[in-house]
KOLDRENVEX-7663 format. One line per 8 residues: number of its first residue (from 1); their letters; for each residue x, y, z of N, C-alpha, C. Coordinates in pm, whole numbers, padded with zeros to 5 digits. Example, Ala and Ser with C-alpha at 12.3 -4.5 7.8 and 13.67 -1.06 7.14 Angstrom:
1) as) 01319:-00569:00780:01230:-00450:00780:01320:-00330:00780  01285:-00225:00708:01367:-00106:00714:01290:00003:00787
//
This chain:
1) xxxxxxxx) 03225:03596:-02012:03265:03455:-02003:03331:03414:-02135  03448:03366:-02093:03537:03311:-02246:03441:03139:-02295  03506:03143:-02403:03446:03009:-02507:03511:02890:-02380  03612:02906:-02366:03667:02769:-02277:03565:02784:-02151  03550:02859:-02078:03497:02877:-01938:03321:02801:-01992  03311:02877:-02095:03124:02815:-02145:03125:02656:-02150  03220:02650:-02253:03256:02482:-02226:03245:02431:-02117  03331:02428:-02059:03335:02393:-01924:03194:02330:-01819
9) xxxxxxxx) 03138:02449:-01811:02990:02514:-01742:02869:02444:-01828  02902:02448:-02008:02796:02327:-02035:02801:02220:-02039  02960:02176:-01982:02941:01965:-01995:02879:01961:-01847  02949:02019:-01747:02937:02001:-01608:02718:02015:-01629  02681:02132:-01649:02567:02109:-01691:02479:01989:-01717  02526:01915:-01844:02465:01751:-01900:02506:01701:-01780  02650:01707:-01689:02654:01591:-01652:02556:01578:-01516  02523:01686:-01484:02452:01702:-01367:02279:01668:-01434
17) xxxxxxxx) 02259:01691:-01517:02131:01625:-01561:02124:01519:-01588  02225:01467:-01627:02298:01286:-01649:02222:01235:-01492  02312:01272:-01424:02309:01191:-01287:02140:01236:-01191  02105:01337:-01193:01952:01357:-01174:01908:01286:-01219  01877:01262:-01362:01768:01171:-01428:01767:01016:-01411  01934:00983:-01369:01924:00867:-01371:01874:00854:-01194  01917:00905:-01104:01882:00956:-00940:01734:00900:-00961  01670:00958:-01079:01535:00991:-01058:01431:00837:-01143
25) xxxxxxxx) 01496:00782:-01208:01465:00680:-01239:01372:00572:-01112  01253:00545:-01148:01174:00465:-01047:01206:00344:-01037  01255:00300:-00873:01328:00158:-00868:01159:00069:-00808  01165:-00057:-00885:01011:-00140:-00878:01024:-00286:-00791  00952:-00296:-00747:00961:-00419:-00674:00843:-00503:-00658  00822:-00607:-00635:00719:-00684:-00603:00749:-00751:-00475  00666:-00838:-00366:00660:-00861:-00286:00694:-00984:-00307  00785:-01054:-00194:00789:-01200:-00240:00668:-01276:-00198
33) xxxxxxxx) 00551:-01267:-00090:00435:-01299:-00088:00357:-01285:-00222  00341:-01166:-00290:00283:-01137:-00426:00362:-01262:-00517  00442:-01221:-00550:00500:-01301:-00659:00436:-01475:-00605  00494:-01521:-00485:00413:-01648:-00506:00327:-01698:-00527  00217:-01597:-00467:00031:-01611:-00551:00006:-01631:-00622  00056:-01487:-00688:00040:-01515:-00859:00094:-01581:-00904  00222:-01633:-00912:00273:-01735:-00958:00236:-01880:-00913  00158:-01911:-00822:00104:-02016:-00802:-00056:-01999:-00921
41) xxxxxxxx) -00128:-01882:-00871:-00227:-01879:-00939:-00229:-01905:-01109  -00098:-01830:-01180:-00084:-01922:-01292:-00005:-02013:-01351  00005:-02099:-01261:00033:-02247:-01274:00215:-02265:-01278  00260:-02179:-01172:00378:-02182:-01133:00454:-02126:-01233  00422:-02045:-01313:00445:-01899:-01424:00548:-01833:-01379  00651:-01744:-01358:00716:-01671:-01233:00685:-01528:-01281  00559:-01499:-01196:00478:-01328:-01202:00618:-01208:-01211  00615:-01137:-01237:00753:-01038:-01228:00635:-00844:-01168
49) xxxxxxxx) 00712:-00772:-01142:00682:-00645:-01159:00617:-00623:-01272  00669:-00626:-01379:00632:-00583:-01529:00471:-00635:-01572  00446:-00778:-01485:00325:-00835:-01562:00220:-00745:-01540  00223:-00677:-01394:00117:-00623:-01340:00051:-00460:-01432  -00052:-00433:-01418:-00146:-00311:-01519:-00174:-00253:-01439  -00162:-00115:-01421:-00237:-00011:-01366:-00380:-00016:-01420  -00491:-00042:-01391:-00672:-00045:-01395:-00737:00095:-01342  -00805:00098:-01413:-00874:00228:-01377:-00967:00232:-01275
57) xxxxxxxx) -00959:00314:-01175:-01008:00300:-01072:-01127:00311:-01058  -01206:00299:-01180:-01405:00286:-01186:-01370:00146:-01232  -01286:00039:-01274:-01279:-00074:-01296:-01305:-00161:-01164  -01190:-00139:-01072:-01155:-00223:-00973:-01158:-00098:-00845  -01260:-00078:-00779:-01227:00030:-00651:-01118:00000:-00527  -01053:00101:-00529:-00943:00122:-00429:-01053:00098:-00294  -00925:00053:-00197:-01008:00069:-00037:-00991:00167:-00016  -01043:00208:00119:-01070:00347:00183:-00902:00394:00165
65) xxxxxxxx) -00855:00490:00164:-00723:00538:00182:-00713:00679:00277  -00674:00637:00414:-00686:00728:00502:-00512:00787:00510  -00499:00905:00496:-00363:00941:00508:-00358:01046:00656  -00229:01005:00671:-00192:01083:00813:-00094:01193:00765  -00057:01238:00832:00040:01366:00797:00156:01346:00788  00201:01462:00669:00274:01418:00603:00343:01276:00515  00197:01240:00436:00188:01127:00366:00128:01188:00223  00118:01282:00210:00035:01369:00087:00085:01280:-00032
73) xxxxxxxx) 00165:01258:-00059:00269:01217:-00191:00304:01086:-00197  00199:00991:-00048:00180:00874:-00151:00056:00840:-00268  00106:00743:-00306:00023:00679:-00416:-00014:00552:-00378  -00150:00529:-00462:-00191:00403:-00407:-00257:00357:-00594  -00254:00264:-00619:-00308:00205:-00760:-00374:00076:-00751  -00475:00031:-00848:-00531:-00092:-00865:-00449:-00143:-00957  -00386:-00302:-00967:-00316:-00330:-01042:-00355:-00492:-01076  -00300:-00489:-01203:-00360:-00686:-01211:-00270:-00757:-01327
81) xxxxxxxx) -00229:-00851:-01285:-00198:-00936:-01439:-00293:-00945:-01490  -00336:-00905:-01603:-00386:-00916:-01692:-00388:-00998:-01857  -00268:-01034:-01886:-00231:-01110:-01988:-00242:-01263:-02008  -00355:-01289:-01919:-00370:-01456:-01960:-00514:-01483:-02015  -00544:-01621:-02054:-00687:-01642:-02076:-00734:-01677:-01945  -00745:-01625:-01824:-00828:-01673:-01694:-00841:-01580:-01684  -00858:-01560:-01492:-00913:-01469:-01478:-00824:-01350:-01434  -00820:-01232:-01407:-00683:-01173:-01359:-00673:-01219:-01223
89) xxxxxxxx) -00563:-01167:-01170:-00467:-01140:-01041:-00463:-01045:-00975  -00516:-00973:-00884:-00551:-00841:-00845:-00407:-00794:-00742  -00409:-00696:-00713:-00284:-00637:-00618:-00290:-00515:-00632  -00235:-00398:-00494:-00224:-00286:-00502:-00060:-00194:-00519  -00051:-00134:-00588:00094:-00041:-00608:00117:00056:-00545  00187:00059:-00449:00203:00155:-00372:00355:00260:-00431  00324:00331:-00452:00476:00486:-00477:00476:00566:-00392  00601:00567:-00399:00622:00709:-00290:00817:00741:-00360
97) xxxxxxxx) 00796:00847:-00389:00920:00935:-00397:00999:00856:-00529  01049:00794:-00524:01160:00708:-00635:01123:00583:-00666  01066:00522:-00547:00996:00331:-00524:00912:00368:-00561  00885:00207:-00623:00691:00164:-00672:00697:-00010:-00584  00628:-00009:-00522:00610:-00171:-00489:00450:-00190:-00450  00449:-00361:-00586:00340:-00405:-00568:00331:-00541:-00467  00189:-00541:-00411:00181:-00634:-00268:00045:-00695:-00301  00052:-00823:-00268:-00066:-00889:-00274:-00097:-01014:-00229
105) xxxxxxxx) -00211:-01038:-00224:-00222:-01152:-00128:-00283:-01282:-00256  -00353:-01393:-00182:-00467:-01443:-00238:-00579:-01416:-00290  -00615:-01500:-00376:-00741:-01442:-00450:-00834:-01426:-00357  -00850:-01459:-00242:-01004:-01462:-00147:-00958:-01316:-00075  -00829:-01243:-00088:-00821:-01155:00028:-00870:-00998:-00066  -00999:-00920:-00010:-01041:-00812:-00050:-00962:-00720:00025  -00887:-00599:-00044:-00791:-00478:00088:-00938:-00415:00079  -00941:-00371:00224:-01093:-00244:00249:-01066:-00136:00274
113) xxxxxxxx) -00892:-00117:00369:-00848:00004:00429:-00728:-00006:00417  -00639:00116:00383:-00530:00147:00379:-00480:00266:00436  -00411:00233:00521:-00375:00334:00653:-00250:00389:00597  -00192:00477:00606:-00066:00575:00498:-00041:00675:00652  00097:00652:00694:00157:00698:00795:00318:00685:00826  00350:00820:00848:00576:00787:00826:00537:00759:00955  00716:00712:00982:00750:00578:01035:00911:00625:01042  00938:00558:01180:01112:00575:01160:01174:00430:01203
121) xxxxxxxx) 01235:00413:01121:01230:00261:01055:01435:00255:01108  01425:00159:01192:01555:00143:01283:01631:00032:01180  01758:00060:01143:01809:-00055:01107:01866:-00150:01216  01890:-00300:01144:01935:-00371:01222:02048:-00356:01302  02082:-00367:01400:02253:-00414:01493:02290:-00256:01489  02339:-00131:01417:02322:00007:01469:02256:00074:01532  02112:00078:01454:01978:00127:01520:02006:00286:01446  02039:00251:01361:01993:00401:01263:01902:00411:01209
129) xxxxxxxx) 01822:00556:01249:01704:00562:01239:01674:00671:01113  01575:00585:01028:01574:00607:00885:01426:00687:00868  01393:00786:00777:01258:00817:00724:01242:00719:00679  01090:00693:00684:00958:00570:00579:00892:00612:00597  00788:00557:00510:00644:00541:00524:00598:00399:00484  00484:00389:00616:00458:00258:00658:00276:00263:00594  00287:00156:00540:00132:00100:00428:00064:00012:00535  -00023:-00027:00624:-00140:-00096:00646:-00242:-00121:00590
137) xxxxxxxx) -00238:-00261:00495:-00391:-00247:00462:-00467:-00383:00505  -00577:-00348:00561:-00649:-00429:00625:-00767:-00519:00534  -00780:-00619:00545:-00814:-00740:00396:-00918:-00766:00471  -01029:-00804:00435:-01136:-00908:00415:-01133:-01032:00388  -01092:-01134:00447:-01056:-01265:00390:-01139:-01376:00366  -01221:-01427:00279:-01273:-01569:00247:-01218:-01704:00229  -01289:-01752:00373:-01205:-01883:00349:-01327:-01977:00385  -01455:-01944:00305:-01551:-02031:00230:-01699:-01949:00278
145) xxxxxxxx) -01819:-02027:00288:-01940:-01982:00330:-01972:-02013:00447  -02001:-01963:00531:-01959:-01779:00561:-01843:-01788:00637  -01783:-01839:00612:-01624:-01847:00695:-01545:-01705:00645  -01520:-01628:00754:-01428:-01510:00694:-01382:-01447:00783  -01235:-01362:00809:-01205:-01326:00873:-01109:-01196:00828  -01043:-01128:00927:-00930:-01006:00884:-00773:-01064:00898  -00725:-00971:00775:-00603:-00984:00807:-00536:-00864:00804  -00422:-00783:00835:-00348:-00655:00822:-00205:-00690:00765
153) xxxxxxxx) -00249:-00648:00637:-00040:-00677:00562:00012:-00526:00547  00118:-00527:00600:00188:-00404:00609:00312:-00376:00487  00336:-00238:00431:00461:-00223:00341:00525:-00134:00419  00631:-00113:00408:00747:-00013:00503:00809:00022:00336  00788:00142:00303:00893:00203:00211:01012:00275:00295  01156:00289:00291:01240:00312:00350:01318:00456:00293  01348:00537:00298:01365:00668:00244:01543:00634:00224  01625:00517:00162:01730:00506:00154:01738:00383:00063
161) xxxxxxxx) 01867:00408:-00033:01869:00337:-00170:01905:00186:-00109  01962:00208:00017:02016:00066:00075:01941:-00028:00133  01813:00016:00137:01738:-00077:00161:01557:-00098:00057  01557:-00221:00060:01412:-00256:-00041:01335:-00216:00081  01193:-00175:00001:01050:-00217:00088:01015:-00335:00111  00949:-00324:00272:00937:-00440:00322:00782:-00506:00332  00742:-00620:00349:00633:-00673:00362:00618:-00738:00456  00489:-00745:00557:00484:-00799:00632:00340:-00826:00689
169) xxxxxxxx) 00288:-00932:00732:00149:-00981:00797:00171:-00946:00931  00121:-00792:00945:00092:-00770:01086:-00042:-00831:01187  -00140:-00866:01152:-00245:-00877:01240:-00334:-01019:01110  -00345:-01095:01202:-00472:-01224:01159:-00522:-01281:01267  -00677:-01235:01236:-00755:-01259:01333:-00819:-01386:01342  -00925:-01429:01407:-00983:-01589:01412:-01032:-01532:01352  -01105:-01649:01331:-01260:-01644:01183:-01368:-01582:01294  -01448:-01554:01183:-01572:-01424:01181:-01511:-01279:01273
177) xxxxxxxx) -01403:-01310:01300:-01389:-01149:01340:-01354:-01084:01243  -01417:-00961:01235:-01408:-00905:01060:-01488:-00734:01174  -01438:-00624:01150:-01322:-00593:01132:-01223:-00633:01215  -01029:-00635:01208:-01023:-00641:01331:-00997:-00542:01471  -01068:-00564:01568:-01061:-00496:01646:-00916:-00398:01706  -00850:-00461:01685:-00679:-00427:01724:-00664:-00328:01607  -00698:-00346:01537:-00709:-00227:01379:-00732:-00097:01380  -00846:-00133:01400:-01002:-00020:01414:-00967:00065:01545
185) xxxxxxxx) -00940:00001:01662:-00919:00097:01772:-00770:00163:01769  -00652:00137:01674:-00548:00191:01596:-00607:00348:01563  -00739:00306:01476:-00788:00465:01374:-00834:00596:01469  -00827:00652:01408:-00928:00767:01517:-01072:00747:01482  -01147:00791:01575:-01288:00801:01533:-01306:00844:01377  -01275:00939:01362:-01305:01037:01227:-01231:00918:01113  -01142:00863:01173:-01048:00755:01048:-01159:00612:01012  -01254:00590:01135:-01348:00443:01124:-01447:00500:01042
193) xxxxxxxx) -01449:00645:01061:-01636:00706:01021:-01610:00673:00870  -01477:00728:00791:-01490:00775:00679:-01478:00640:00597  -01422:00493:00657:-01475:00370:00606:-01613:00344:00641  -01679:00329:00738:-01833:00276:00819:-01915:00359:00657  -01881:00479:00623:-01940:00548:00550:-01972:00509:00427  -01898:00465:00367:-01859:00337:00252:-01984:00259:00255  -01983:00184:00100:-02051:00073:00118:-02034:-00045:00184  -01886:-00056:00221:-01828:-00163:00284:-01861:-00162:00432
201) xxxxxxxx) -01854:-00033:00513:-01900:-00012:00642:-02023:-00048:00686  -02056:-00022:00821:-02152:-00053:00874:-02252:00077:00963  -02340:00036:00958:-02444:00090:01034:-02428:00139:01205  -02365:00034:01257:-02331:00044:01367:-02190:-00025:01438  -02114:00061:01478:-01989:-00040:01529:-01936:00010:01667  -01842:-00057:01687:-01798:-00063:01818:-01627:-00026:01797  -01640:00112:01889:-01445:00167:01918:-01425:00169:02011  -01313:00138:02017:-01261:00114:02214:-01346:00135:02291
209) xxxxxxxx) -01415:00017:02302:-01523:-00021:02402:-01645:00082:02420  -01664:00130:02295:-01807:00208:02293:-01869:00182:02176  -02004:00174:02181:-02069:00171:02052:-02106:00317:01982  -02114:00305:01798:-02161:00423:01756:-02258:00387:01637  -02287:00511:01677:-02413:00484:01507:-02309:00582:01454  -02338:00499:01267:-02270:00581:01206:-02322:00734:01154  -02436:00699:01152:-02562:00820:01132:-02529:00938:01203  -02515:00901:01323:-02446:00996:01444:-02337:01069:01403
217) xxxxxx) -02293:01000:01406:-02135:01095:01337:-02147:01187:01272  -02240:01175:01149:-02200:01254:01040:-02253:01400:01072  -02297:01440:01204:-02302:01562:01231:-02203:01624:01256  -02089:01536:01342:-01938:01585:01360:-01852:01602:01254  -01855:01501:01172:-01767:01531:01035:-01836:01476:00901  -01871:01613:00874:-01924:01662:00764:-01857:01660:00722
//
């Protein structure tokens, strides 16, 4: 190989690591539901991506995180504003591939379960059909003593630069229904056991119209 030809072969080189690295750069987002919370919560502040902290997960425990296949390579994080004199702002960060987007609700809403499952995500008026992966996480909601109920907020990450992740309130149930049923009979058996199992679970529950002990189970999946 001549001196000119090496030339050549090492700019083309940088430039192809040029454009990878920048390819590879993580694009961030926040939810416009999130952002108004928190930004209501501190006193009409305007919350950004940046405010939020990754917390260590013996700080603030993640909900159950049940993944379906081919979901290995998401991420799920505890995250919080942290930089004021009150109290923090809680929310979860979801990554996958290049995106990071954080989602969050109100201070009364606890996430318990997070369902992690692709998704082929149709665009509008074409109907081109895109890889995603679609986030369910199912909340605990307080809305006083003992008033409480479920809610299911969903993220759609989209496997294309042309479109943001999406947010959305799939399922709110009346009060005292907690879990919700439309949810839970979504999971597989083996998907309810491995929350019921939790401290958050229960002793005994009900799946598409059958009851179980959770005790029971755990002979099937060990």
């Amino acid at each position: 190989m001549n001196l000119k030809v090496f030339y050549v072969s090492f700019i083309n080189l940088l430039v192809a690591l040029a454009v990878t690295t920048a390819s590879a750069k993580t694009r961030t987002y926040l939810s416009e539901q999130c952002q108004e919370e928190a930004s209501a919560f501190y006193d009409k502040r305007k919350i950004s991506f940046e405010d939020f902290k990754i917390l260590d997960d013996e700080y603030v425990p993640l909900p159950t995180i049940l993944k379906r296949k081919g979901t290995e390579k998401v991420d799920i994080k505890a995250v919080a504003v942290t930089k004021h004199n009150t109290q923090n702002f809680y929310g979860l960060q979801f990554n996958w591939k290049d995106q990071s987007i954080i989602d969050c609700r109100s201070w009364y809403h606890a996430p318990m379960i997070s369902l992690i499952e692709t998704y082929k995500y149709y665009t509008p008026f074409i109907m081109k059909e895109l890889n995603a992966i679609k986030i369910s996480t199912h909340n605990l909601v307080r809305c006083g003593s003992p008033c409480h109920f479920a809610e299911v907020n969903t993220v759609y990450i989209i496997d294309d630069i042309s479109y943001h992740p999406l947010t959305q309130t799939e399922i709110s149930t009346i009060t005292y229904e907690y879990p919700s049923k439309m949810f839970i009979d979504y999971l597989t058996l083996e998907e309810v056991y491995q929350f019921m199992i939790t401290g958050d679970g229960f002793e005994v529950f009900d799946w598409r119209g059958k009851e179980y002990q959770t005790k029971d189970l755990k002979k099937i999946y060990k």
